[in-house]
N, CA, C and O atoms as CSV, one atom per row, in Angstrom:
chain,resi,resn,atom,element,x,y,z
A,1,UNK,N,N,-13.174,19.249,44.482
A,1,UNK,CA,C,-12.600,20.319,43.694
A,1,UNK,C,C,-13.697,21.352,43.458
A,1,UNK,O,O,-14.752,21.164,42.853
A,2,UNK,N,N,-13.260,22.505,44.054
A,2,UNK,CA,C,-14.321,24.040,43.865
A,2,UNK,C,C,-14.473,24.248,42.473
A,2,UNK,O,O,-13.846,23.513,41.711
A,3,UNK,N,N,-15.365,25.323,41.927
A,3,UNK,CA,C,-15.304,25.529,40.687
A,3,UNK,C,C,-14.067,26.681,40.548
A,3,UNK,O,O,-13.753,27.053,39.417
A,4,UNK,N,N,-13.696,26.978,41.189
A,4,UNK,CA,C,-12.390,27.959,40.867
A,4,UNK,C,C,-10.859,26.986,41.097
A,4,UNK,O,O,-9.726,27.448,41.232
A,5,UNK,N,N,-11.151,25.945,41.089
A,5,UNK,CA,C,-10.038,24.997,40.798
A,5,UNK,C,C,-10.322,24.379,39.619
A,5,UNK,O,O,-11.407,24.120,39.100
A,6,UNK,N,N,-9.029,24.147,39.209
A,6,UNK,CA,C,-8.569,23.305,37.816
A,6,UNK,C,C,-7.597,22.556,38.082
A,6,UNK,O,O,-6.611,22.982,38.684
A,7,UNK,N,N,-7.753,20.912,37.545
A,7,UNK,CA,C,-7.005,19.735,37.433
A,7,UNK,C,C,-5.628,20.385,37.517
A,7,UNK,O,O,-5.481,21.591,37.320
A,8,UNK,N,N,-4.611,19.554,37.818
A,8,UNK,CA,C,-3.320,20.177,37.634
A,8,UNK,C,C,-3.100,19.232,36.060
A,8,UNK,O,O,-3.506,18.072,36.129
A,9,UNK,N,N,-2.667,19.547,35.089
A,9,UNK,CA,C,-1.922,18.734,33.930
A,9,UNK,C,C,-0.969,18.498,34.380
A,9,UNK,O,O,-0.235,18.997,35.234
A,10,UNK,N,N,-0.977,17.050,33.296
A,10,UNK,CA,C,0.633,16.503,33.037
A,10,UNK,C,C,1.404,16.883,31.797
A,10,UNK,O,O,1.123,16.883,30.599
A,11,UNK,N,N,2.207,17.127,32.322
A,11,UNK,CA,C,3.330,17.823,31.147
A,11,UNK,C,C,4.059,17.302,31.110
A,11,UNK,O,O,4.445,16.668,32.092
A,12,UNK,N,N,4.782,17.271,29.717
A,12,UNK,CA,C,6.493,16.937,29.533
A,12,UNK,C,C,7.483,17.619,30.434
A,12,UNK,O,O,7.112,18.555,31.142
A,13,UNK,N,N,8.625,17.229,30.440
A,13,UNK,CA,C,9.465,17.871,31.318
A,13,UNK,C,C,10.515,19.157,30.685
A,13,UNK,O,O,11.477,19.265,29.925
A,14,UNK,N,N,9.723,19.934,31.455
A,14,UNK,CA,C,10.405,21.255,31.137
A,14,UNK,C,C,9.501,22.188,30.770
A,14,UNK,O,O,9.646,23.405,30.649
A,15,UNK,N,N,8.602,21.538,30.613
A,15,UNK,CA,C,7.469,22.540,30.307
A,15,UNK,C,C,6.597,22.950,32.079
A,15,UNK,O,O,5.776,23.868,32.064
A,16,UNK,N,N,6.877,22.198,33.481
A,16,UNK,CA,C,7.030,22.815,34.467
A,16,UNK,C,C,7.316,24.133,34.956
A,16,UNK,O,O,6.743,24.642,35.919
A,17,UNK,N,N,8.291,24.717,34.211
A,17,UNK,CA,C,8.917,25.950,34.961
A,17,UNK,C,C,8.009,27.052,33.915
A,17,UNK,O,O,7.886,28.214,34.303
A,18,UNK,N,N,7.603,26.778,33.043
A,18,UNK,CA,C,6.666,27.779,32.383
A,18,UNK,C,C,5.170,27.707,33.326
A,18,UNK,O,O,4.876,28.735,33.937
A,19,UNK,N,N,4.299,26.580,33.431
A,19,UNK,CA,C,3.565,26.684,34.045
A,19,UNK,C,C,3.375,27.675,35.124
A,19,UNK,O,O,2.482,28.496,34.912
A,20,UNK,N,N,4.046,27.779,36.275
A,20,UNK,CA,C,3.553,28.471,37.893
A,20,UNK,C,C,3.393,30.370,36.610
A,20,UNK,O,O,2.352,31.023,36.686
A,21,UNK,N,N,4.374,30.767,35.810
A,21,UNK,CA,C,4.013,31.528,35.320
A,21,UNK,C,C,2.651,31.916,34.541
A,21,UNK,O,O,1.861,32.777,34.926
A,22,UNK,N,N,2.540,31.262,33.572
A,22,UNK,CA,C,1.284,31.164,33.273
A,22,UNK,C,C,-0.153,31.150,34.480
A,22,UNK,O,O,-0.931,32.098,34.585
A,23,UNK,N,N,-0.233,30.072,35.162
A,23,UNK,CA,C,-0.974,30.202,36.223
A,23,UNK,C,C,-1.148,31.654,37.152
A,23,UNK,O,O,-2.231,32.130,37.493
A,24,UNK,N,N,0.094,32.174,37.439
A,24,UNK,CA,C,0.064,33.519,37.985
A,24,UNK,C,C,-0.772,34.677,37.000
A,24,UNK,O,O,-1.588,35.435,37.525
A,25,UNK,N,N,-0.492,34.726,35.582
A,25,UNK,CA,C,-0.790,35.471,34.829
A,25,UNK,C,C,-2.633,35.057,34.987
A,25,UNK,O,O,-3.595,35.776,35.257
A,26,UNK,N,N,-2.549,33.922,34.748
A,26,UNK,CA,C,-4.159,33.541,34.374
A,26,UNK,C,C,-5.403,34.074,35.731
A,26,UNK,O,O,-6.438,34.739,35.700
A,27,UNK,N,N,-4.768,33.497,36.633
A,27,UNK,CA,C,-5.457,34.383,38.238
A,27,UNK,C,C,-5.841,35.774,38.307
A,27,UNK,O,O,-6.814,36.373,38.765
A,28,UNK,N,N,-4.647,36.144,37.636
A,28,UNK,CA,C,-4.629,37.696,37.957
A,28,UNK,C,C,-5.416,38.502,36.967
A,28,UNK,O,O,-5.743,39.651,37.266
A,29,UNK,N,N,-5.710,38.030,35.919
A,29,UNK,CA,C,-5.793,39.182,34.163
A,29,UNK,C,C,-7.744,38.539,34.489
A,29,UNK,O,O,-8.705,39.195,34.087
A,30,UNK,N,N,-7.901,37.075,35.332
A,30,UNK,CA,C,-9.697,36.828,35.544
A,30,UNK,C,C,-9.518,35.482,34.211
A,30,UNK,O,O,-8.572,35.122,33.510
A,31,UNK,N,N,-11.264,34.944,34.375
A,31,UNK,CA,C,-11.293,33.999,33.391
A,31,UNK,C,C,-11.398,34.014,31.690
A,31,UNK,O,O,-11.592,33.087,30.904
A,32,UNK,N,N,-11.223,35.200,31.507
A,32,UNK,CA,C,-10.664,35.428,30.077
A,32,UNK,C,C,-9.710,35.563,29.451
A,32,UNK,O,O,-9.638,35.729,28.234
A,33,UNK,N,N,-8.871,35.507,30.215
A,33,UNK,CA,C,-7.213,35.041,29.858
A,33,UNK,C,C,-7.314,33.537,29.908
A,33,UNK,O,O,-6.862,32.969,28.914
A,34,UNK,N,N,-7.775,32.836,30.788
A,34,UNK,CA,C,-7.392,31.587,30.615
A,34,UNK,C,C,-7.707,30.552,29.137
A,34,UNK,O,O,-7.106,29.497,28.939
A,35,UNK,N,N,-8.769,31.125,28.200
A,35,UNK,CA,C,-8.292,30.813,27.181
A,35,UNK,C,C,-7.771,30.748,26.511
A,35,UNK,O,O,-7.924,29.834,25.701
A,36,UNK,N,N,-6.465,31.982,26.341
A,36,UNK,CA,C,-4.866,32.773,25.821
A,36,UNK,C,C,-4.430,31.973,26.249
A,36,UNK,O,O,-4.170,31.145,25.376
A,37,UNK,N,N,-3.997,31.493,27.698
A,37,UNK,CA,C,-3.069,30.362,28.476
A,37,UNK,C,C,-3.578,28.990,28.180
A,37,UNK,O,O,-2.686,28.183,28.441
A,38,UNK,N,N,-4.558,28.459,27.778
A,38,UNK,CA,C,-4.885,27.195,27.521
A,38,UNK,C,C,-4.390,27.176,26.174
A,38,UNK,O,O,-3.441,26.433,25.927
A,39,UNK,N,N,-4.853,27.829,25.335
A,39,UNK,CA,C,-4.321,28.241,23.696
A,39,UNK,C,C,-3.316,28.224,23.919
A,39,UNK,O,O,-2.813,27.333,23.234
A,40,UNK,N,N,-2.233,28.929,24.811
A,40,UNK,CA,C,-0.334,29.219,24.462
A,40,UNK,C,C,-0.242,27.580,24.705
A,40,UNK,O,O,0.267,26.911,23.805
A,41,UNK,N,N,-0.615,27.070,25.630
A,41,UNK,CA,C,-0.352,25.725,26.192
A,41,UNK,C,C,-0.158,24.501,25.106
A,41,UNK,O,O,0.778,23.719,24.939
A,42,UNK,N,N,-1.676,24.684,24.303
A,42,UNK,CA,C,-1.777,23.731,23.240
A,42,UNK,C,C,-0.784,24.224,22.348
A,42,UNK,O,O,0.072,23.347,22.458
A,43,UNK,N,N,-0.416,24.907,21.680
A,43,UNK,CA,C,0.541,25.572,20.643
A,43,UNK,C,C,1.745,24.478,21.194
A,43,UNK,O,O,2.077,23.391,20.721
A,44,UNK,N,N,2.447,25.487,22.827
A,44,UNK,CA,C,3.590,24.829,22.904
A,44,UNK,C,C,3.947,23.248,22.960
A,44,UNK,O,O,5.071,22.748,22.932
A,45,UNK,N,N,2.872,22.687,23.034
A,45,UNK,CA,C,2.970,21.259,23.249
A,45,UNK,C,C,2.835,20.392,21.954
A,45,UNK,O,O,3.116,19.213,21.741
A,46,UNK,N,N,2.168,21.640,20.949
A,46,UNK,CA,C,2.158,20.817,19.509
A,46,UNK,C,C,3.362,20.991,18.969
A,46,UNK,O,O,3.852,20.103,18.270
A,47,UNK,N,N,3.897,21.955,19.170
A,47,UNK,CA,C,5.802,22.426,19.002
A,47,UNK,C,C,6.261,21.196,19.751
A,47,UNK,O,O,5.893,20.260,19.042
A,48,UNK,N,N,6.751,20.809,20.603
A,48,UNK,CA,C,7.388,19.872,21.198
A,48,UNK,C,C,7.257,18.848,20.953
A,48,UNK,O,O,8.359,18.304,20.891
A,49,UNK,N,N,6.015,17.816,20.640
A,49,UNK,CA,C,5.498,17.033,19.824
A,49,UNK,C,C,6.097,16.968,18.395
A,49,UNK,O,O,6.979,16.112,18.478
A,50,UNK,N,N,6.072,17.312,17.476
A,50,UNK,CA,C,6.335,17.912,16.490
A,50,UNK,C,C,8.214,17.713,16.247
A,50,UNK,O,O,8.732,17.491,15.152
A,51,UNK,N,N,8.749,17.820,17.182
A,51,UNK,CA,C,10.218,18.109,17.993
A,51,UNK,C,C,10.725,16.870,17.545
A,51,UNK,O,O,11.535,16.711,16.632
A,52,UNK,N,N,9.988,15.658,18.523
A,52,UNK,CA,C,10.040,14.684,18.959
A,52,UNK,C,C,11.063,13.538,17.880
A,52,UNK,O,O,10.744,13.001,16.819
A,53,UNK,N,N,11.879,13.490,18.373
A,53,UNK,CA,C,12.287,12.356,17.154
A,53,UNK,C,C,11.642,10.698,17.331
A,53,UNK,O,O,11.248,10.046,18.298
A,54,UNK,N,N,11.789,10.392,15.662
A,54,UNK,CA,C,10.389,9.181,15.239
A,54,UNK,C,C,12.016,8.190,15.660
A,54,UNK,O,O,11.792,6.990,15.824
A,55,UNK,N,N,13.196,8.524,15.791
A,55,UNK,CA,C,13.931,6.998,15.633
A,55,UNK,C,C,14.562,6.712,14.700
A,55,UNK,O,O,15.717,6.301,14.813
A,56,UNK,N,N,13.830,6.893,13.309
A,56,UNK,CA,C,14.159,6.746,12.239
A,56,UNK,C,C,14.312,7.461,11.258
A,56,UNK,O,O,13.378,7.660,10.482
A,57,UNK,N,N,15.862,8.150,11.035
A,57,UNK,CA,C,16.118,8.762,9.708
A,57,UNK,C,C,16.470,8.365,8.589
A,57,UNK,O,O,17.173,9.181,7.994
A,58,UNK,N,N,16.262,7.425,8.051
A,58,UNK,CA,C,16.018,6.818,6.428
A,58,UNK,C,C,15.018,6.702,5.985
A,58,UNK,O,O,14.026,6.485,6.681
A,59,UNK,N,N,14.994,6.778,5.104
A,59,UNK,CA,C,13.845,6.520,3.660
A,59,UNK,C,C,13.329,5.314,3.821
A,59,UNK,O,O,13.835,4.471,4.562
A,60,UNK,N,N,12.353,5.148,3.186
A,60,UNK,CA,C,11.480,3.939,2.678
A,60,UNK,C,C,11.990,3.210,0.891
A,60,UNK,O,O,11.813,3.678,-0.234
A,61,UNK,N,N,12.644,1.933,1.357
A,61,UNK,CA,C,13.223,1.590,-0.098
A,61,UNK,C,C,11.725,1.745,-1.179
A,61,UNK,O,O,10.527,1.797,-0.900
A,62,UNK,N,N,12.624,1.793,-2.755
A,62,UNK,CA,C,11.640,1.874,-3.868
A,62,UNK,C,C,10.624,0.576,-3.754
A,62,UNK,O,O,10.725,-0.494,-3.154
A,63,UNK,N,N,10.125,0.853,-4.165
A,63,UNK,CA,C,8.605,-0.247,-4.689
A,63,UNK,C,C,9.020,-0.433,-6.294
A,63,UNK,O,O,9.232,0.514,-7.051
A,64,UNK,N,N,9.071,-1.405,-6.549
A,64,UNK,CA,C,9.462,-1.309,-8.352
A,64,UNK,C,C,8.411,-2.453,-8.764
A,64,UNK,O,O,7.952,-2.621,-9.893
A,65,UNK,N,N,8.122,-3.217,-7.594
A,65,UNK,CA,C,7.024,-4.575,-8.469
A,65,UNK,C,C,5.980,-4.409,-7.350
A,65,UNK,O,O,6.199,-4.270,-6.147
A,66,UNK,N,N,4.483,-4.464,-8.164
A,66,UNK,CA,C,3.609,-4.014,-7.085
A,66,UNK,C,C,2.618,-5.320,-7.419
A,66,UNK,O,O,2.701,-5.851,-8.526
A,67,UNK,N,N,1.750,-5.777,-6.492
A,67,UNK,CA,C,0.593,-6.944,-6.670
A,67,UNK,C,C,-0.441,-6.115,-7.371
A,67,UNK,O,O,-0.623,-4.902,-7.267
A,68,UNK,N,N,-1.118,-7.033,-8.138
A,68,UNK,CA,C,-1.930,-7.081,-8.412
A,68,UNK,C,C,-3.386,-7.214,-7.909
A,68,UNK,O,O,-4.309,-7.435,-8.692
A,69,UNK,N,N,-3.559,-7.075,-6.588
A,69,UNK,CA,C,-4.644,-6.355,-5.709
A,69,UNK,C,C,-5.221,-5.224,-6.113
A,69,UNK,O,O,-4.723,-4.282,-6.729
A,70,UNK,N,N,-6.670,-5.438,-5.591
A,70,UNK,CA,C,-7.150,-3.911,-6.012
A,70,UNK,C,C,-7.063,-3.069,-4.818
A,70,UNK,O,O,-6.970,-1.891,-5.163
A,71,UNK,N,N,-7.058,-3.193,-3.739
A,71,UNK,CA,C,-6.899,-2.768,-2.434
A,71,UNK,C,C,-6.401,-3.288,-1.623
A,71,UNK,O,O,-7.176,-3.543,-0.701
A,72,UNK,N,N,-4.776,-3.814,-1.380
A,72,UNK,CA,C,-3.932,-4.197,-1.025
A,72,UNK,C,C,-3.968,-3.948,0.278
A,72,UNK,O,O,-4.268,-2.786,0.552
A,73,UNK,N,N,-3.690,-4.897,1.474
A,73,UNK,CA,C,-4.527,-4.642,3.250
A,73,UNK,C,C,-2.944,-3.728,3.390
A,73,UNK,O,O,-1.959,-4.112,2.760
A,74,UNK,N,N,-2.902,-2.459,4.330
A,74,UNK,CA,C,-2.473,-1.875,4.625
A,74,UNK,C,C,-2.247,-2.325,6.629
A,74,UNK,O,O,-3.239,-2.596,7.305
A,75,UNK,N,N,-1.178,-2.313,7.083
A,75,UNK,CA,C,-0.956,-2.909,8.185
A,75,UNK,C,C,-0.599,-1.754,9.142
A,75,UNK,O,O,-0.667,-1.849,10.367
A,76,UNK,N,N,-0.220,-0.674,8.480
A,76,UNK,CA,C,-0.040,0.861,9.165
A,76,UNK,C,C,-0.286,1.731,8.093
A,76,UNK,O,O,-0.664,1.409,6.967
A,77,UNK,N,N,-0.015,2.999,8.573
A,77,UNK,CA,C,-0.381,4.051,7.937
A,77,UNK,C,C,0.710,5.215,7.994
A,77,UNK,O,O,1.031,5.902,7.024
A,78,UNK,N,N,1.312,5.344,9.497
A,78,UNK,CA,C,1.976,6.118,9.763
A,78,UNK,C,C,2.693,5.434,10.329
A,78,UNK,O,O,2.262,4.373,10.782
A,79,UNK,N,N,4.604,5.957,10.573
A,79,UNK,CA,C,5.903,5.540,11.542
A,79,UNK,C,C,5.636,5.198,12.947
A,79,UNK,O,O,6.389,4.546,13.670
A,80,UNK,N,N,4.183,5.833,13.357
A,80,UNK,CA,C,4.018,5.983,14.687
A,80,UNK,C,C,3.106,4.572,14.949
A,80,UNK,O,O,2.948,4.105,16.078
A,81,UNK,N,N,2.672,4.117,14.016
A,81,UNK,CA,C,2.218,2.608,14.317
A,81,UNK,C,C,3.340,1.703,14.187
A,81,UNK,O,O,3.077,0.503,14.121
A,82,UNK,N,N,4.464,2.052,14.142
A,82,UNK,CA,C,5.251,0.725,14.023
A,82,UNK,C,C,6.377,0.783,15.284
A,82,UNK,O,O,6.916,1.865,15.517
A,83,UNK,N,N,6.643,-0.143,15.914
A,83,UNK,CA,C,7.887,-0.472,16.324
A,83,UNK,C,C,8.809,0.389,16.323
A,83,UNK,O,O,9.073,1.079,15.338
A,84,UNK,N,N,9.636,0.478,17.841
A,84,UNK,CA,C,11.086,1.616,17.544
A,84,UNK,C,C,11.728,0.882,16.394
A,84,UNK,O,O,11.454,-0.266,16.044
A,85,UNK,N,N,12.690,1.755,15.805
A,85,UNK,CA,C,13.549,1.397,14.452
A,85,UNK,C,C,12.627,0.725,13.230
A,85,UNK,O,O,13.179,-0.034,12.433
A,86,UNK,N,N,11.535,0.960,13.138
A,86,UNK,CA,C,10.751,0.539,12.173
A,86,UNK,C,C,10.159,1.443,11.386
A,86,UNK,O,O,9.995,2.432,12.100
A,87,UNK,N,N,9.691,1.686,10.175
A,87,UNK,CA,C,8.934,2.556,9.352
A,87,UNK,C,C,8.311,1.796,8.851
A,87,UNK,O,O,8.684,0.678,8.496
A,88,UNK,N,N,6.673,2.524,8.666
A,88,UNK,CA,C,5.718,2.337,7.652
A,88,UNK,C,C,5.997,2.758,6.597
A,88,UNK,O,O,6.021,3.939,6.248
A,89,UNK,N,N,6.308,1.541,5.804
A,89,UNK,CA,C,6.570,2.129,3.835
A,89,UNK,C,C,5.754,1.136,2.898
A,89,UNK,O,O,5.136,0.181,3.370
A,90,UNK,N,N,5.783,1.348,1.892
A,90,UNK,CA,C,5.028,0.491,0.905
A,90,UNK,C,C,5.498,-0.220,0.754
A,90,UNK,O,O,6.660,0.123,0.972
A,91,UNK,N,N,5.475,-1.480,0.398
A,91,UNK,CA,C,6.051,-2.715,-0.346
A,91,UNK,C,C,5.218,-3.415,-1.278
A,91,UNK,O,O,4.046,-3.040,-1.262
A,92,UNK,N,N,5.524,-4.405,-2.152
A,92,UNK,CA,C,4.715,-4.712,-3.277
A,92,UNK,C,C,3.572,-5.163,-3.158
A,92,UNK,O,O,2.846,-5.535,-4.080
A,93,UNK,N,N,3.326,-5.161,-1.982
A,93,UNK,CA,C,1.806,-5.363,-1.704
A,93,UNK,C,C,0.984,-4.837,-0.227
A,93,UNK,O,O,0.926,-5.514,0.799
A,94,UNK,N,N,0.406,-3.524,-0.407
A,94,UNK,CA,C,0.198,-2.924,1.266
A,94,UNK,C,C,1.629,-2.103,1.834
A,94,UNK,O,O,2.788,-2.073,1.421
A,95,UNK,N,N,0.908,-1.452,3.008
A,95,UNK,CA,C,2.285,-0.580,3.482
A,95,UNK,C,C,2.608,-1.699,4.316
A,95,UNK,O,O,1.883,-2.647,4.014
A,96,UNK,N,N,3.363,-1.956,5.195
A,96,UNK,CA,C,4.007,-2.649,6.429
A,96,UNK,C,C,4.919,-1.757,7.330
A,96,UNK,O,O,5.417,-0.710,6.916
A,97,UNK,N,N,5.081,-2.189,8.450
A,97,UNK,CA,C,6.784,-1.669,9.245
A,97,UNK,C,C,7.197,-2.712,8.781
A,97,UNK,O,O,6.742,-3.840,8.588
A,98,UNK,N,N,8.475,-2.000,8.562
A,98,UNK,CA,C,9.839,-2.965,8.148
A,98,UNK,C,C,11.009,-1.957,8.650
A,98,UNK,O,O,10.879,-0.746,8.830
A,99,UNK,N,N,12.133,-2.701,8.827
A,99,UNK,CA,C,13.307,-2.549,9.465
A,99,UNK,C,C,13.955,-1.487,8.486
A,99,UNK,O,O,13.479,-1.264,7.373
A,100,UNK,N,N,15.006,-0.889,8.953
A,100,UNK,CA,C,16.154,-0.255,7.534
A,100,UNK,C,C,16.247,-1.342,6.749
A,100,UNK,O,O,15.410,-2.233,6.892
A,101,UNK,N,N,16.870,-1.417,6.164
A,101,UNK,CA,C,17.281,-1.588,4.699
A,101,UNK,C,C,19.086,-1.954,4.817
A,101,UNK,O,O,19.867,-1.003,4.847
A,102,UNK,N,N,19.554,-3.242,4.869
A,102,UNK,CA,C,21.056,-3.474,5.081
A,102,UNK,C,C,21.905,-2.339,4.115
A,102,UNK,O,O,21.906,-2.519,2.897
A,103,UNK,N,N,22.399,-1.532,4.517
A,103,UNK,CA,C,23.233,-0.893,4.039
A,103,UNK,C,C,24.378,-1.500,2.830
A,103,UNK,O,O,25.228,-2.359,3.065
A,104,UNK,N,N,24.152,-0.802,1.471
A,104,UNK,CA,C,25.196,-1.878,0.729
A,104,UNK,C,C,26.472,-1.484,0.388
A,104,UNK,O,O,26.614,-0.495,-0.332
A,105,UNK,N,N,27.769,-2.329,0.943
A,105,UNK,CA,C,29.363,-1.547,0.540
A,105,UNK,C,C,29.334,-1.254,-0.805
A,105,UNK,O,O,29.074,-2.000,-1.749
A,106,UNK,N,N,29.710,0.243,-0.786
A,106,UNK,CA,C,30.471,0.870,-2.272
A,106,UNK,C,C,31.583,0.227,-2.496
A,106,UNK,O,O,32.147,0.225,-1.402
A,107,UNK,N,N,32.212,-0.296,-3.215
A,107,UNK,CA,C,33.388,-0.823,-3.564
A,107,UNK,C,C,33.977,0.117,-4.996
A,107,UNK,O,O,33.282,0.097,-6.012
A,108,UNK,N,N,35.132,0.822,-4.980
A,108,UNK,CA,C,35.413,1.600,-5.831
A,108,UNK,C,C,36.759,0.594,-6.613
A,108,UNK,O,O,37.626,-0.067,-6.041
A,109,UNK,N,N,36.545,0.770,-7.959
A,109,UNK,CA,C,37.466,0.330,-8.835
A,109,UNK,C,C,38.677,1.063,-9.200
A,109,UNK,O,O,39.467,0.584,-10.013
């Protein structure tokens, strides 16, 4: 690879048909555009990222009884350490992934 070549990236899909554009622009404007096009690049990919659905749209049930630990071991931090259909939430002792939460029937009188 010359020094006037650059790696090709991997991209998500769909973000292809923007590329050959960009690339055309970046050739042509010299190597001071290509930091504008590396910059638009990172932007759009933190947008899409960002996009991304975690899996899980519910809440984290209440915490109402907590241990008595002073620094309770934490097993995640974020949704993205756990398991599809799982969330990192608190529980009475440390965060964990844990599953939803069984849904409970309303029963009306």
């Amino acid at each position: 690879m010359g020094p006037d070549q650059l790696p090709t990236p991997i991209l998500p899909r769909g973000l292809n048909v923007i590329i050959p554009q960009l690339d055309t622009l970046a050739t042509s404007q010299g190597h001071g555009s290509m930091k504008v096009v590396a910059t638009l690049l990172l932007v759009g990919m933190l947008i899409l990222w960002t996009e991304l659905p975690t899996g899980s749209a519910w809440s984290c049930p209440r915490v109402h009884i907590v241990c008595a630990m002073l620094n309770p071991p934490n097993h995640c931090y974020t949704d993205r350490q756990c398991p599809r259909y799982k969330k990192c939430c608190p529980t009475f002792c440390g965060r964990r992934c844990i599953s939803r939460p069984p849904s409970l029937p309303v029963f009306h009188a």
